[in-house]
Predicted model as a PDB file, atoms N, CA, C, CB and O in Angstrom, pLDDT in the B-factor column:
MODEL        1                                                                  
ATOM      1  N   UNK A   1      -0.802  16.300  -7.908  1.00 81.00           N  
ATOM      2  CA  UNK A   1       0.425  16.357  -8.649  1.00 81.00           C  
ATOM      3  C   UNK A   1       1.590  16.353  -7.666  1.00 81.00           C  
ATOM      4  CB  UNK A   1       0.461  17.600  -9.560  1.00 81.00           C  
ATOM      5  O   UNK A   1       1.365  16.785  -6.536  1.00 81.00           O  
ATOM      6  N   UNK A   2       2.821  15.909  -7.973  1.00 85.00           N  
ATOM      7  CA  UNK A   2       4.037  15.378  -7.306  1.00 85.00           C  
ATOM      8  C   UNK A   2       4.973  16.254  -7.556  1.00 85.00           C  
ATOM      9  CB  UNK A   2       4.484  14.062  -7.703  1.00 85.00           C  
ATOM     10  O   UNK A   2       5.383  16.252  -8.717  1.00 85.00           O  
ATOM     11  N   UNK A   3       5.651  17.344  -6.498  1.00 89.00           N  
ATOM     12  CA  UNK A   3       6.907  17.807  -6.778  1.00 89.00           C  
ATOM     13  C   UNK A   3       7.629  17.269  -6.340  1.00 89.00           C  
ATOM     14  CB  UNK A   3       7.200  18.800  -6.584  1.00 89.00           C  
ATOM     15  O   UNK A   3       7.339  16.730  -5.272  1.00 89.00           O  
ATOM     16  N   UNK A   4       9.082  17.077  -6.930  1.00 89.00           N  
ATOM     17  CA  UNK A   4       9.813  16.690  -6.376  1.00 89.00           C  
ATOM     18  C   UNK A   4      11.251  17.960  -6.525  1.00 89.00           C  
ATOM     19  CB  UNK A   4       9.826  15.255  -6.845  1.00 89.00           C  
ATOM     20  O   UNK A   4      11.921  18.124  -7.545  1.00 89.00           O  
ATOM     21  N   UNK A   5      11.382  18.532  -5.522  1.00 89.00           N  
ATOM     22  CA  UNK A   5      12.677  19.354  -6.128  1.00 89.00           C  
ATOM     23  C   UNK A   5      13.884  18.477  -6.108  1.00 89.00           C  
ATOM     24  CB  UNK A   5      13.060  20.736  -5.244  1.00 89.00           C  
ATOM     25  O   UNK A   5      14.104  17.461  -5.449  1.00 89.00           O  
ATOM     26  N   UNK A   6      14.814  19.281  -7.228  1.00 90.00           N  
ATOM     27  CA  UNK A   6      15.777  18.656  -8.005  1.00 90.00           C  
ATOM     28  C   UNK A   6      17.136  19.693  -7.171  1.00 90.00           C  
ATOM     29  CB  UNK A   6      15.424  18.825  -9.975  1.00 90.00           C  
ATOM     30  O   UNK A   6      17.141  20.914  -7.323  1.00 90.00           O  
ATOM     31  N   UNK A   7      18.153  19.009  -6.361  1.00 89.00           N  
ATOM     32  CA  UNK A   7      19.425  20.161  -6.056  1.00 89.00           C  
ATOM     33  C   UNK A   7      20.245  19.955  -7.823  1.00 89.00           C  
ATOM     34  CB  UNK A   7      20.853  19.471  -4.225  1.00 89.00           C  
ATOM     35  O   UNK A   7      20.160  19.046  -8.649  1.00 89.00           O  
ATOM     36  N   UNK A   8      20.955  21.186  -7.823  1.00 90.00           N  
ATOM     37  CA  UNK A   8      21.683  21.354  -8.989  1.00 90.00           C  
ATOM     38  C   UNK A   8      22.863  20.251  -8.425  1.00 90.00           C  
ATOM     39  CB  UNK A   8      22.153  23.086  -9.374  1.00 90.00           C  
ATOM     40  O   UNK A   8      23.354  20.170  -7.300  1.00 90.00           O  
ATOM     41  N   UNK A   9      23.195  19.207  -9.988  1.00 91.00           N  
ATOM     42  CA  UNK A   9      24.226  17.974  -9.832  1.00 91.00           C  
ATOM     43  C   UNK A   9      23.527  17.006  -9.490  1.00 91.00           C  
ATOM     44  CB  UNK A   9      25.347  18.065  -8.845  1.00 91.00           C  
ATOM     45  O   UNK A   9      24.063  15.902  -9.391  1.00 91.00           O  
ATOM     46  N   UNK A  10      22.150  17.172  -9.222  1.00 90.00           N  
ATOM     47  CA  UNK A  10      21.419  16.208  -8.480  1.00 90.00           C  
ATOM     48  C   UNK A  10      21.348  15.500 -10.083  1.00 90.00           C  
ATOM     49  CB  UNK A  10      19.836  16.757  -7.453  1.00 90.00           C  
ATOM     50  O   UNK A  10      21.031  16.104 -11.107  1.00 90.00           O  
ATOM     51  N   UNK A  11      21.836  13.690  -9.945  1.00 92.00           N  
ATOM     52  CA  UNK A  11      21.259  12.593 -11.225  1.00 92.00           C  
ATOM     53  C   UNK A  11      20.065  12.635 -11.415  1.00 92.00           C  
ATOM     54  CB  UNK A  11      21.423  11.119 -11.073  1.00 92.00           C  
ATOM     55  O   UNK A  11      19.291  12.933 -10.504  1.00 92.00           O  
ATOM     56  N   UNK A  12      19.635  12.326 -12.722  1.00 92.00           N  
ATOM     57  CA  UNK A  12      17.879  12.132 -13.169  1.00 92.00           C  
ATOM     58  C   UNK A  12      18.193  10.821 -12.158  1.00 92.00           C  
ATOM     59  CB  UNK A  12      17.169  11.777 -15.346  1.00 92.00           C  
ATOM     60  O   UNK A  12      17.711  10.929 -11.030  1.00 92.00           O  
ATOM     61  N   UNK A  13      18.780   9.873 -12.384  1.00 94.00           N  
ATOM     62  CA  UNK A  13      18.458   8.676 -11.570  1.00 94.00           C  
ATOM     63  C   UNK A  13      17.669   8.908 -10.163  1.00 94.00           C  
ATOM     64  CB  UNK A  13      19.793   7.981 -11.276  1.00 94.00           C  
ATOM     65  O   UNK A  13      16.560   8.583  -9.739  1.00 94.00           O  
ATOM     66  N   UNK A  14      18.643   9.535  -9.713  1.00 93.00           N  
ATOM     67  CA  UNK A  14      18.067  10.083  -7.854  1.00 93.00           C  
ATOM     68  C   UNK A  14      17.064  10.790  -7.922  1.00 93.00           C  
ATOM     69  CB  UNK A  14      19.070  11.121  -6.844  1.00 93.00           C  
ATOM     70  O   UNK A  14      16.249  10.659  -7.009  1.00 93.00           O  
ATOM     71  N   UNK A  15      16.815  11.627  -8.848  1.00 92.00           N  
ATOM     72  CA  UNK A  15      15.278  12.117  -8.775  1.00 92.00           C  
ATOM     73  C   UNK A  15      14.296  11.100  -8.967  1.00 92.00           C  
ATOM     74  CB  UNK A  15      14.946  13.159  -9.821  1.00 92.00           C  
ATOM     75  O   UNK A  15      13.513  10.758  -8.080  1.00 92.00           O  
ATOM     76  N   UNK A  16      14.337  10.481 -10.420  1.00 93.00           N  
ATOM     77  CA  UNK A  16      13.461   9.586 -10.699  1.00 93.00           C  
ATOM     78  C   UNK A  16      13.199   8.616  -8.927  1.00 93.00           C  
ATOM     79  CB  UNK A  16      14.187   8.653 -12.175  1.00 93.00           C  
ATOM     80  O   UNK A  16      12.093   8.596  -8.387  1.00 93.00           O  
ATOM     81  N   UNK A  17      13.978   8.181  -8.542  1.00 94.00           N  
ATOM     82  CA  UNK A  17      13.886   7.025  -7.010  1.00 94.00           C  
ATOM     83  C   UNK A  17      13.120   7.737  -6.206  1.00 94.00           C  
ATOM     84  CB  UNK A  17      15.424   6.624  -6.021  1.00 94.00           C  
ATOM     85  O   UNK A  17      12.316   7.204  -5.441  1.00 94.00           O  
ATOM     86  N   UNK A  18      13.345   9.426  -6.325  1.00 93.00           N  
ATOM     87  CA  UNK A  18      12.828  10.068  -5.258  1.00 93.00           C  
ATOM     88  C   UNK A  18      11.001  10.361  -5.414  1.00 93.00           C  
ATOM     89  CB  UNK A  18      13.762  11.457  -5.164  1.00 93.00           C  
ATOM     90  O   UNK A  18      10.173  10.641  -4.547  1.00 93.00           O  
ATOM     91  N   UNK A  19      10.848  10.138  -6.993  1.00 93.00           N  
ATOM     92  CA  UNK A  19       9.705  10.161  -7.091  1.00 93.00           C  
ATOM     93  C   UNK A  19       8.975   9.110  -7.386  1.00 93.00           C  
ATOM     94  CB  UNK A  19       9.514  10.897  -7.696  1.00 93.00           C  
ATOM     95  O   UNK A  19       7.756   9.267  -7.450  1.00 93.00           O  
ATOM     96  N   UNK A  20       9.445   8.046  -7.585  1.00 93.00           N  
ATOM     97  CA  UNK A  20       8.823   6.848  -7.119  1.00 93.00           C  
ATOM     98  C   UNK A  20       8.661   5.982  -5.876  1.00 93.00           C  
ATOM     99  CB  UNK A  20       9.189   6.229  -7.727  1.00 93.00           C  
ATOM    100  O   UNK A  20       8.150   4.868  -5.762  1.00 93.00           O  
ATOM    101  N   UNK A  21       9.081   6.572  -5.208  1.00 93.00           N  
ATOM    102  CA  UNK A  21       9.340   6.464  -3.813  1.00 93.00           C  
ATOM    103  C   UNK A  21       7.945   7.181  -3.280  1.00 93.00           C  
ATOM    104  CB  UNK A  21      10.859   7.229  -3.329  1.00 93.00           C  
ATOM    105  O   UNK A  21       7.189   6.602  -2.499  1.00 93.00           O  
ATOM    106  N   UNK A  22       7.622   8.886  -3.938  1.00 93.00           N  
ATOM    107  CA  UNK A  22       6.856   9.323  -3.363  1.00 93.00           C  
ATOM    108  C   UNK A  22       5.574   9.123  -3.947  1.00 93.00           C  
ATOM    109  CB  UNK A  22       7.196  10.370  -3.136  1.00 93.00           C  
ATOM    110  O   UNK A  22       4.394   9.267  -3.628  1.00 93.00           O  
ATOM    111  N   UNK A  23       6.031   8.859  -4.614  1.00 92.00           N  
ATOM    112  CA  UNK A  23       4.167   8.379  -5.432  1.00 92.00           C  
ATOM    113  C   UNK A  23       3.508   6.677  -4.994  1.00 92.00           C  
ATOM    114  CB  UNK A  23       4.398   8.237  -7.799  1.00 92.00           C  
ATOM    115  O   UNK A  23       2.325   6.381  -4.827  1.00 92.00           O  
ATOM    116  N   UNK A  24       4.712   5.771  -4.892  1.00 92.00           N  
ATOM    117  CA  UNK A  24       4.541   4.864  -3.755  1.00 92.00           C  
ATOM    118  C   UNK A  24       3.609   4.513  -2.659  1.00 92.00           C  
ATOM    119  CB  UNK A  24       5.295   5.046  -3.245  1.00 92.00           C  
ATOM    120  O   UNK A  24       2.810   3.584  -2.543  1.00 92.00           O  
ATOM    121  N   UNK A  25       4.128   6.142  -1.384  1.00 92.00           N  
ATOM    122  CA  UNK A  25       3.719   6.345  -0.708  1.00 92.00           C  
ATOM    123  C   UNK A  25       1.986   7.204  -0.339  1.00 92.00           C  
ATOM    124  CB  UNK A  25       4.717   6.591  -0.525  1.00 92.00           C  
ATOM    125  O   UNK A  25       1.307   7.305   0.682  1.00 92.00           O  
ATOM    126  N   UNK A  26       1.830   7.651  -1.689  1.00 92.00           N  
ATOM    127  CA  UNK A  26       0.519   8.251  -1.652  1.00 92.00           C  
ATOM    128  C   UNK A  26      -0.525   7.083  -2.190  1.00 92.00           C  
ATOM    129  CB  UNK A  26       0.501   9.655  -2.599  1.00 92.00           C  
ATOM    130  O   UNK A  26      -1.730   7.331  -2.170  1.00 92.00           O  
ATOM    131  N   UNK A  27      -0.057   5.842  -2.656  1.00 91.00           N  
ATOM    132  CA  UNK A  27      -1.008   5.094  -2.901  1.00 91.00           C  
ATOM    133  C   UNK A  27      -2.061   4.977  -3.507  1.00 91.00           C  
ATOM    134  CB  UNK A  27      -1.226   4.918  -2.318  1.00 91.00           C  
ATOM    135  O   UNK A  27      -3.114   4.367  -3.321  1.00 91.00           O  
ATOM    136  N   UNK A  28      -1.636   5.669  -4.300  1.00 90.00           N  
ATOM    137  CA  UNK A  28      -2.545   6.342  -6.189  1.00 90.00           C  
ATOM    138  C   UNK A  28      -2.684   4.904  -6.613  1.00 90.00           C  
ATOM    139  CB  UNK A  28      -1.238   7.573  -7.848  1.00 90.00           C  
ATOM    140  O   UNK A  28      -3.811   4.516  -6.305  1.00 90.00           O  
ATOM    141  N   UNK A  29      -2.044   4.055  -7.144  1.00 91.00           N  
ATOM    142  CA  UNK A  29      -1.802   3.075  -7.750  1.00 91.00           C  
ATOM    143  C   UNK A  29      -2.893   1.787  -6.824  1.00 91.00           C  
ATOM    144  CB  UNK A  29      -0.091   2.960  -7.792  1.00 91.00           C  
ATOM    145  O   UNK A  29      -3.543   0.853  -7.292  1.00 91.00           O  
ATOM    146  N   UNK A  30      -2.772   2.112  -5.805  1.00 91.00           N  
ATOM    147  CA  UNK A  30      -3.383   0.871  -5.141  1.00 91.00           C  
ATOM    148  C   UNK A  30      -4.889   1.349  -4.817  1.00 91.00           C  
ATOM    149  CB  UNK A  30      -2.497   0.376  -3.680  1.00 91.00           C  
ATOM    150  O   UNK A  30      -5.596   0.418  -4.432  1.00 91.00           O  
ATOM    151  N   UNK A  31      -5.511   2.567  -4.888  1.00 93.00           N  
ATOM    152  CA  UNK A  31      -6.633   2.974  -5.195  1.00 93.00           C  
ATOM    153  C   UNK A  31      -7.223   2.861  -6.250  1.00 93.00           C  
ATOM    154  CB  UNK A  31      -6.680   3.851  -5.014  1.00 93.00           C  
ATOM    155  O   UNK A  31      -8.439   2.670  -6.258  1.00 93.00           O  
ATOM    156  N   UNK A  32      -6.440   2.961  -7.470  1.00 93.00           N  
ATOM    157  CA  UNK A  32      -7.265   3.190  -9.009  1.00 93.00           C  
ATOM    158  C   UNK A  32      -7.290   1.376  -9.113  1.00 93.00           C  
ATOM    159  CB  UNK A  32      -6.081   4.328 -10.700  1.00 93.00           C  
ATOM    160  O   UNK A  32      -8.203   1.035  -9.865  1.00 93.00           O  
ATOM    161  N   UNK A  33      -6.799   0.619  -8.752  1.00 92.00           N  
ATOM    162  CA  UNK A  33      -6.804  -1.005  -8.835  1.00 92.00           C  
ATOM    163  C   UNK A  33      -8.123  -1.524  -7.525  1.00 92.00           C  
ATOM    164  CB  UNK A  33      -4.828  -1.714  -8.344  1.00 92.00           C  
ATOM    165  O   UNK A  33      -8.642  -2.599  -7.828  1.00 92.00           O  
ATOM    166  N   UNK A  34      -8.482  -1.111  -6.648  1.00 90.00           N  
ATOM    167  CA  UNK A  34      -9.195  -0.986  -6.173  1.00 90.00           C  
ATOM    168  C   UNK A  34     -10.866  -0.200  -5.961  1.00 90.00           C  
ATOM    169  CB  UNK A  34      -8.494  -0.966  -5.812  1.00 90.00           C  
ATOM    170  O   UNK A  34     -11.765  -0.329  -5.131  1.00 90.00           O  
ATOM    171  N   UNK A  35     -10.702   0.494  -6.981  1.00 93.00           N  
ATOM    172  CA  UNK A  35     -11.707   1.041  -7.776  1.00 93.00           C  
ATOM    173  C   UNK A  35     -12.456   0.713  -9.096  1.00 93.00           C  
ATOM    174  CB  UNK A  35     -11.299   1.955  -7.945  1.00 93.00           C  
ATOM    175  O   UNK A  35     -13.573   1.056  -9.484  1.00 93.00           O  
ATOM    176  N   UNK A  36     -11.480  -0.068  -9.674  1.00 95.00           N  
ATOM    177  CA  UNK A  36     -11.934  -0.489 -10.903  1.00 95.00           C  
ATOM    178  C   UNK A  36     -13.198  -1.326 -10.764  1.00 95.00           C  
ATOM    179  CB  UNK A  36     -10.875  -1.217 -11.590  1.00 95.00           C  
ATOM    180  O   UNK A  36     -14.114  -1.180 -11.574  1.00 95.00           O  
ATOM    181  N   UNK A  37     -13.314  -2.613  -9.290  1.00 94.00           N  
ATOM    182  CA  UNK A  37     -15.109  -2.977  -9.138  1.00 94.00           C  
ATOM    183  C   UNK A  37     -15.540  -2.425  -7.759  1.00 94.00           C  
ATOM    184  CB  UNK A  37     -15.554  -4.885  -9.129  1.00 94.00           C  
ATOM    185  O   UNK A  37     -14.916  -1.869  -6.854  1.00 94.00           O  
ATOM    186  N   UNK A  38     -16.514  -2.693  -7.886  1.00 94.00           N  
ATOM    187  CA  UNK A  38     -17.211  -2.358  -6.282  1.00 94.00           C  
ATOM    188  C   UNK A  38     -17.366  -3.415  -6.262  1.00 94.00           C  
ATOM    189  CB  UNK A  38     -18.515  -1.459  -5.841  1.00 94.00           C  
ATOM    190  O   UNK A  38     -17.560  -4.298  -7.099  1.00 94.00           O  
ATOM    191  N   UNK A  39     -17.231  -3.312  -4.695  1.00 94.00           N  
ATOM    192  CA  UNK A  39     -17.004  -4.340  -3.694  1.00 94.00           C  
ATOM    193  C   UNK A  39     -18.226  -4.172  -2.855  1.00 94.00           C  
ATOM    194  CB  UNK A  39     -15.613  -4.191  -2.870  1.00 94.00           C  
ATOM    195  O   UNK A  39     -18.054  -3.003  -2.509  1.00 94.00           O  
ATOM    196  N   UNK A  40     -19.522  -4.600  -2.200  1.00 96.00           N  
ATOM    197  CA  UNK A  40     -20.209  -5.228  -1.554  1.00 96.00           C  
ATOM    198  C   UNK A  40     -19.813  -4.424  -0.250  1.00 96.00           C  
ATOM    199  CB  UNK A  40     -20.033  -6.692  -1.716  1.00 96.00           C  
ATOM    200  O   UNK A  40     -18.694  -3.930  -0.381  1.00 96.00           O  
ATOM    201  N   UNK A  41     -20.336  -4.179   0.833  1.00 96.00           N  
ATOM    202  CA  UNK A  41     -19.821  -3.745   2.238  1.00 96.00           C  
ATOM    203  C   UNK A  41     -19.699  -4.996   3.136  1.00 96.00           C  
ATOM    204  CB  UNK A  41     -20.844  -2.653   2.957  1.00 96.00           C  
ATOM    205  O   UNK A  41     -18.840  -5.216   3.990  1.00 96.00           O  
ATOM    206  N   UNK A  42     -20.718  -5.753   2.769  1.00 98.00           N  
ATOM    207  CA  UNK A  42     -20.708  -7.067   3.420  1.00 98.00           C  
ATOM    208  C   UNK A  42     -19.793  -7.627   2.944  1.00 98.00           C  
ATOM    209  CB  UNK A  42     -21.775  -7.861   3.348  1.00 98.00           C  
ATOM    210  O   UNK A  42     -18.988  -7.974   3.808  1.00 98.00           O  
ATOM    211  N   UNK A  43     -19.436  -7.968   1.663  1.00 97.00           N  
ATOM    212  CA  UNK A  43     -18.116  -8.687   0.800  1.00 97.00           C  
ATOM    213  C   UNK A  43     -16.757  -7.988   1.472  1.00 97.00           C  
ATOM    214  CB  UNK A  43     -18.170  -8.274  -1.161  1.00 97.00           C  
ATOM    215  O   UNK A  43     -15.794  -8.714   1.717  1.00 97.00           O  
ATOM    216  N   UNK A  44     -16.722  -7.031   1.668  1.00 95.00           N  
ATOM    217  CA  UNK A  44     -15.405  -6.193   2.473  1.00 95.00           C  
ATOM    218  C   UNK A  44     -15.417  -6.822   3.847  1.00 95.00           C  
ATOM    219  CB  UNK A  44     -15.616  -4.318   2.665  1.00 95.00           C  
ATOM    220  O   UNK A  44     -14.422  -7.430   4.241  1.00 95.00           O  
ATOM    221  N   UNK A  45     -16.320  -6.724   4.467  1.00 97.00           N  
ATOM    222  CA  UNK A  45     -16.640  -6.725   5.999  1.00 97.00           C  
ATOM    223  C   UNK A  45     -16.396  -8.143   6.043  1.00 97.00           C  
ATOM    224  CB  UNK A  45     -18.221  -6.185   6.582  1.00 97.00           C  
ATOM    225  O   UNK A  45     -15.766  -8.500   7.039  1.00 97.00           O  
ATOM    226  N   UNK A  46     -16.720  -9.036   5.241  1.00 98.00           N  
ATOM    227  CA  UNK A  46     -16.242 -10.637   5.402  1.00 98.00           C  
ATOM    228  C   UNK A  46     -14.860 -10.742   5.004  1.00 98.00           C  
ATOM    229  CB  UNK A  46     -17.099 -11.730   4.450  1.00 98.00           C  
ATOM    230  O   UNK A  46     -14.147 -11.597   5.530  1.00 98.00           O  
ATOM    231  N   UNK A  47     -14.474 -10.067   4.248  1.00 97.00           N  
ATOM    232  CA  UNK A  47     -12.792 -10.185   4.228  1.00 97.00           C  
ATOM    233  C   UNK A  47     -11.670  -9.428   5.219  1.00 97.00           C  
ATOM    234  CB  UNK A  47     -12.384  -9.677   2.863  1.00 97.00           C  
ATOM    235  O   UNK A  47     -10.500  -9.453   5.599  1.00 97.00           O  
ATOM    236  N   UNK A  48     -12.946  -8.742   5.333  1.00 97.00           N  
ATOM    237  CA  UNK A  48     -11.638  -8.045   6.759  1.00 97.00           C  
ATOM    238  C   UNK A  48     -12.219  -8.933   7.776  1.00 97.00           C  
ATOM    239  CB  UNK A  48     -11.731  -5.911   7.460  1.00 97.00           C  
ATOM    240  O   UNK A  48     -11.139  -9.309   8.231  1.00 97.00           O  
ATOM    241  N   UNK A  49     -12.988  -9.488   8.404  1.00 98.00           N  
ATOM    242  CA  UNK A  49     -13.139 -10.511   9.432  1.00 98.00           C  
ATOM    243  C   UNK A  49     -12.213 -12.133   9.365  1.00 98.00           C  
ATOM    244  CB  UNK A  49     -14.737 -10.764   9.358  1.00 98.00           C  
ATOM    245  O   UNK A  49     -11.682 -12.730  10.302  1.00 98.00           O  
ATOM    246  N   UNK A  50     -12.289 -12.560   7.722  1.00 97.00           N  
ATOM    247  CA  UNK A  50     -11.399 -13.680   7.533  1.00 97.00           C  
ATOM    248  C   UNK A  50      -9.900 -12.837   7.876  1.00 97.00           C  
ATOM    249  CB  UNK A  50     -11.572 -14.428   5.824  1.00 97.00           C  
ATOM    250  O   UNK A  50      -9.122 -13.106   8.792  1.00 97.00           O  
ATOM    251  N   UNK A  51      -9.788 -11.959   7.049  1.00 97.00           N  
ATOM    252  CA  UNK A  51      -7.686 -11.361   7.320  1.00 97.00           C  
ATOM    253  C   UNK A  51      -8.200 -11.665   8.585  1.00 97.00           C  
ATOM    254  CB  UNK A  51      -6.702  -9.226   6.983  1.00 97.00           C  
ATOM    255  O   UNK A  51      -8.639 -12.810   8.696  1.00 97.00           O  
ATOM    256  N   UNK A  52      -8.270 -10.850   9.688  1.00 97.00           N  
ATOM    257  CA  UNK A  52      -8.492 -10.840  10.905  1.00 97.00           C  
ATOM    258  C   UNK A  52      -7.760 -12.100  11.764  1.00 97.00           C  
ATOM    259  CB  UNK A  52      -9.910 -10.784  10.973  1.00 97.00           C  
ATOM    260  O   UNK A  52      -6.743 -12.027  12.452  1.00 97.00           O  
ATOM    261  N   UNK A  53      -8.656 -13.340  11.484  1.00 96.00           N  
ATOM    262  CA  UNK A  53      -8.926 -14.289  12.342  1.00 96.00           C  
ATOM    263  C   UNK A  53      -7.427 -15.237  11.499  1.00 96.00           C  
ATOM    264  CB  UNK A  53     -10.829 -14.931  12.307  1.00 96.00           C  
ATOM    265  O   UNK A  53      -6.834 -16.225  11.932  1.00 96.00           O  
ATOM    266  N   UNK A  54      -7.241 -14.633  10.489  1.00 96.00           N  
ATOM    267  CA  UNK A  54      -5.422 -15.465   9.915  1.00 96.00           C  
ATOM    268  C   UNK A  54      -4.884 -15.029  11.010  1.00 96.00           C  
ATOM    269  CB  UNK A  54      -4.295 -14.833   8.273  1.00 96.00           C  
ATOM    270  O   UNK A  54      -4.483 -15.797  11.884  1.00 96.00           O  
ATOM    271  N   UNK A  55      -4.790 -13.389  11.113  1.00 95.00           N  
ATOM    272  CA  UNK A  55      -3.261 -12.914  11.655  1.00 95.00           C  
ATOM    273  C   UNK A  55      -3.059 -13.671  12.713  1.00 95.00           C  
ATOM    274  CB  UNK A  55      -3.033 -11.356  12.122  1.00 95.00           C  
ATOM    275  O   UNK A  55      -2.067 -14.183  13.232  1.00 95.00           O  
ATOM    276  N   UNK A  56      -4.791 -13.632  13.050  1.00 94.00           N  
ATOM    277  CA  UNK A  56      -4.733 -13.855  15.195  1.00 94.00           C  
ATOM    278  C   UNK A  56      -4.345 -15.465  15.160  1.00 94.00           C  
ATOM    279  CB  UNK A  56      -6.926 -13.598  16.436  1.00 94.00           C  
ATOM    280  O   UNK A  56      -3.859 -15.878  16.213  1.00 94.00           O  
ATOM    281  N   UNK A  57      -4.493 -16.420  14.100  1.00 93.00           N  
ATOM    282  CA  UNK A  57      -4.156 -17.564  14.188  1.00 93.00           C  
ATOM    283  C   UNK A  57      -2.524 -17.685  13.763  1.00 93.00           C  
ATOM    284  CB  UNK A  57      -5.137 -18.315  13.405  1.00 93.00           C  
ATOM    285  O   UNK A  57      -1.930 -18.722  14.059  1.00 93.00           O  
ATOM    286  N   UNK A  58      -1.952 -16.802  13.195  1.00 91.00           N  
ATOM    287  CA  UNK A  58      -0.543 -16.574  13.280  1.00 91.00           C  
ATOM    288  C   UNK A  58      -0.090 -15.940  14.524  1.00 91.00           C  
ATOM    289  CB  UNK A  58      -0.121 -15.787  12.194  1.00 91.00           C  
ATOM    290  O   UNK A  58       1.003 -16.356  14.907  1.00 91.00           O  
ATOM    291  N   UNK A  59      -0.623 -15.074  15.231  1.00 88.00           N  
ATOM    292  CA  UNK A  59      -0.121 -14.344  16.654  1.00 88.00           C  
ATOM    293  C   UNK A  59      -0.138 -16.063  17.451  1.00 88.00           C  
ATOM    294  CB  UNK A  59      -1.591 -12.752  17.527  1.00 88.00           C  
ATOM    295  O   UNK A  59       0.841 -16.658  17.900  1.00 88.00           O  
ATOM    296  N   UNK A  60      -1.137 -16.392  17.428  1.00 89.00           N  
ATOM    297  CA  UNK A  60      -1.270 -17.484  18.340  1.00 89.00           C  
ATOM    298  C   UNK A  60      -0.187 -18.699  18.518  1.00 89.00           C  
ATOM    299  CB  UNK A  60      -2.465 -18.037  17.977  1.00 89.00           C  
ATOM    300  O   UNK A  60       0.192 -19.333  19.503  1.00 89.00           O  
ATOM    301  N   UNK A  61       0.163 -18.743  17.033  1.00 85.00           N  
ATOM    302  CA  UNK A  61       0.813 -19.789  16.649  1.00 85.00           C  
ATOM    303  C   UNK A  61       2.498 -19.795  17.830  1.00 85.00           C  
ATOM    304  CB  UNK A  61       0.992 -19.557  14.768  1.00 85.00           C  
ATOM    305  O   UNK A  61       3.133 -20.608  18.501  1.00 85.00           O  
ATOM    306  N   UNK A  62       2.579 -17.838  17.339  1.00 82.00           N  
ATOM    307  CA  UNK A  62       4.333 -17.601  17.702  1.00 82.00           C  
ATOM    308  C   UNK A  62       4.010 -17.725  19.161  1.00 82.00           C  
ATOM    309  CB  UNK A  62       5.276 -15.840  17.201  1.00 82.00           C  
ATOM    310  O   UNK A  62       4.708 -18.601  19.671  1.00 82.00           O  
ATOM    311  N   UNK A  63       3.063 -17.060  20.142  1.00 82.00           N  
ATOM    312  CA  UNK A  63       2.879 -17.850  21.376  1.00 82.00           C  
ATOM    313  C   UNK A  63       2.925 -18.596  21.632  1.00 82.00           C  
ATOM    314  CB  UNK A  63       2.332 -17.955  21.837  1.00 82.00           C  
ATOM    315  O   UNK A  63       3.098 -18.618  22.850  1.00 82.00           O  
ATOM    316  N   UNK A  64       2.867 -19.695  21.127  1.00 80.00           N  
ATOM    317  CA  UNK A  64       3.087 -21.041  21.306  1.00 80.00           C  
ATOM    318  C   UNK A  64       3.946 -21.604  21.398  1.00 80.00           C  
ATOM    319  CB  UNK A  64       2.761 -21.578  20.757  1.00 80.00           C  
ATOM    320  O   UNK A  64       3.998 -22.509  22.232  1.00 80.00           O  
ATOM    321  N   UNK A  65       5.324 -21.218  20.318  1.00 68.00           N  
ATOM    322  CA  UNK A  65       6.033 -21.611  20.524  1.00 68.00           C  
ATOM    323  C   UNK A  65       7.121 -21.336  21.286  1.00 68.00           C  
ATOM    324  CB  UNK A  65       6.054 -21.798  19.867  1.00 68.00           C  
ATOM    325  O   UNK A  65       8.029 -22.162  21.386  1.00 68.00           O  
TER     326      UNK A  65                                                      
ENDMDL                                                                          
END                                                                             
């Protein structure tokens, strides 16, 4: 659960930002979307090897030029 304290005068607006901001950052949202299938270890392990070999073919690229 998320506190967020509120100063007195403080806008609902600025709270509300402050707590979407922090719930954002705990990455609730991008876990429960990531949970919904299982994923394979090998199926993971091949997608983090493809990301991988993009970035390094983007690092490579800006060396280059």
């Amino acid at each position: 659960m998320l506190i967020i304290p509120v100063k007195d005068g403080e806008s609902i607006d600025r709270a509300l930002k402050k707590y979407k901001r922090k719930f954002d950052k705990t990455g609730t949202v991008r876990q429960l979307r990531s949970r919904q299938a299982f994923i394979k270890p090998s199926v993971s392990l091949r997608q983090s090897k493809l990301k991988a070999a993009y970035k390094q073919r983007g690092l490579s690229k800006e060396e280059q030029a």
